[in-house]
C-alpha positions in Angstrom: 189.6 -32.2 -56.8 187.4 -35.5 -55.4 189.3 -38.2 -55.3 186.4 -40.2 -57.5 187.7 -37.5 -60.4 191.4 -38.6 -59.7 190.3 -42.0 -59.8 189.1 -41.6 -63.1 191.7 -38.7 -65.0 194.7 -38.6 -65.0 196.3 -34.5 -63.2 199.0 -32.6 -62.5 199.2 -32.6 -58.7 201.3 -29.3 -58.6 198.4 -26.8 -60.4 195.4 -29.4 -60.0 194.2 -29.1 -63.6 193.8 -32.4 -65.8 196.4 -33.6 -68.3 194.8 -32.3 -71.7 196.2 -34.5 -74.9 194.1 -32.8 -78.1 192.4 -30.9 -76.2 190.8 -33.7 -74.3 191.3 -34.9 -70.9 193.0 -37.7 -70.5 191.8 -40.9 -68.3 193.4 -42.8 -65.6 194.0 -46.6 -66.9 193.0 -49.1 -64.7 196.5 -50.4 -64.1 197.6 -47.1 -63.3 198.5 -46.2 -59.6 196.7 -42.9 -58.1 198.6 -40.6 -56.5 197.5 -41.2 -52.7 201.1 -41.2 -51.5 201.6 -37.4 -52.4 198.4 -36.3 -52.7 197.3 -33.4 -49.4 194.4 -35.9 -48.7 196.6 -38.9 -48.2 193.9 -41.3 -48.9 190.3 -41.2 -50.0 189.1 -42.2 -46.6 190.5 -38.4 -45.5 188.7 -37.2 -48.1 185.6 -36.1 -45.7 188.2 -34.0 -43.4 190.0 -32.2 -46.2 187.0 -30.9 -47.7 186.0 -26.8 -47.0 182.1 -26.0 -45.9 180.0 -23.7 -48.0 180.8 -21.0 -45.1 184.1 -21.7 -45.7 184.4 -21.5 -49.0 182.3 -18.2 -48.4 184.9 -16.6 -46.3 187.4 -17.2 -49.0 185.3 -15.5 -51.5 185.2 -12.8 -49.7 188.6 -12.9 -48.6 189.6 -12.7 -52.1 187.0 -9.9 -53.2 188.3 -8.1 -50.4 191.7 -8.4 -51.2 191.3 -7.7 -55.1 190.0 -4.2 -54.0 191.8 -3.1 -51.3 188.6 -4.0 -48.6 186.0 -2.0 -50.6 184.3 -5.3 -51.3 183.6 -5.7 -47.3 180.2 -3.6 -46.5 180.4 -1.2 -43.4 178.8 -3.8 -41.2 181.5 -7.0 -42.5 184.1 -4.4 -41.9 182.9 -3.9 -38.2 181.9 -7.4 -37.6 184.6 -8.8 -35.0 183.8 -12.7 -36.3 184.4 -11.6 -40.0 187.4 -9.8 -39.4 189.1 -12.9 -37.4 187.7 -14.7 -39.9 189.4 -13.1 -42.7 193.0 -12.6 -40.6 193.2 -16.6 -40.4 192.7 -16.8 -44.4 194.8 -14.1 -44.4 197.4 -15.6 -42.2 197.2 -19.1 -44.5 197.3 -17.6 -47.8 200.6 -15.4 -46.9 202.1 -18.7 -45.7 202.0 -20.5 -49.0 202.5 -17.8 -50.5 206.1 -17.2 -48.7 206.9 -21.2 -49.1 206.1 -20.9 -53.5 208.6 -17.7 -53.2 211.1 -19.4 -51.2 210.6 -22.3 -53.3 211.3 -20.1 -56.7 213.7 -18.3 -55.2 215.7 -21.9 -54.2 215.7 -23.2 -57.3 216.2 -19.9 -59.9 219.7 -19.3 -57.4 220.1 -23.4 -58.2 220.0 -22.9 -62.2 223.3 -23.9 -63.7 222.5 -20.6 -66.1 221.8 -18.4 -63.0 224.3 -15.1 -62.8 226.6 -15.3 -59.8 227.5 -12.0 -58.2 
């Protein structure tokens, strides 16, 4: 999210959704700290170097189609192209990496549950 929308509702860091009360979103008071400290972006000044290009965001489109059907969503010629296929093994690469830290992570704290079976 831009930091000028963070500045002005209040959300939850963790899924990047707003806080909904009613069904409406709810604002930011003014006395009310942002979250700079934790946020990815550190400040709104680094806002300009965290934010994706429209070829960027492209590649992840089609990194995503592609993955959602098994590469039939590449055409012969993106499936040849040797700038596409890098292209997509960098997402690729990223995507598996958070994807291993948020199952570490679960798997951390379910074995960390006071309720969890022991074996």
């Amino acid at each position: 999210m831009p930091c000028s929308e963070c500045r002005t509702w209040l959300y939850d860091l963790k899924t990047g959704k707003p806080f909904m009360r009613g069904g409406k979103r709810q604002k930011r008071q003014p006395n009310q700290p942002t979250p700079c400290r934790t946020c990815p972006k550190e400040s709104p000044a680094n806002e300009p170097n965290c934010l994706l290009s429209f070829a960027n965001l492209r590649t992840i489109g089609l990194y995503v189609r592609s993955r959602a059907t098994g590469g039939r969503a590449l055409s012969d010629a993106e499936a040849a192209d040797a700038v596409v296929q890098r292209n997509l093994a960098i997402v690729d690469a990223t995507i598996r990496a958070v994807e291993r830290e948020q199952a570490e992570a679960l798997t951390i704290a379910l074995a960390n549950r006071k309720d969890a079976p022991r074996g």
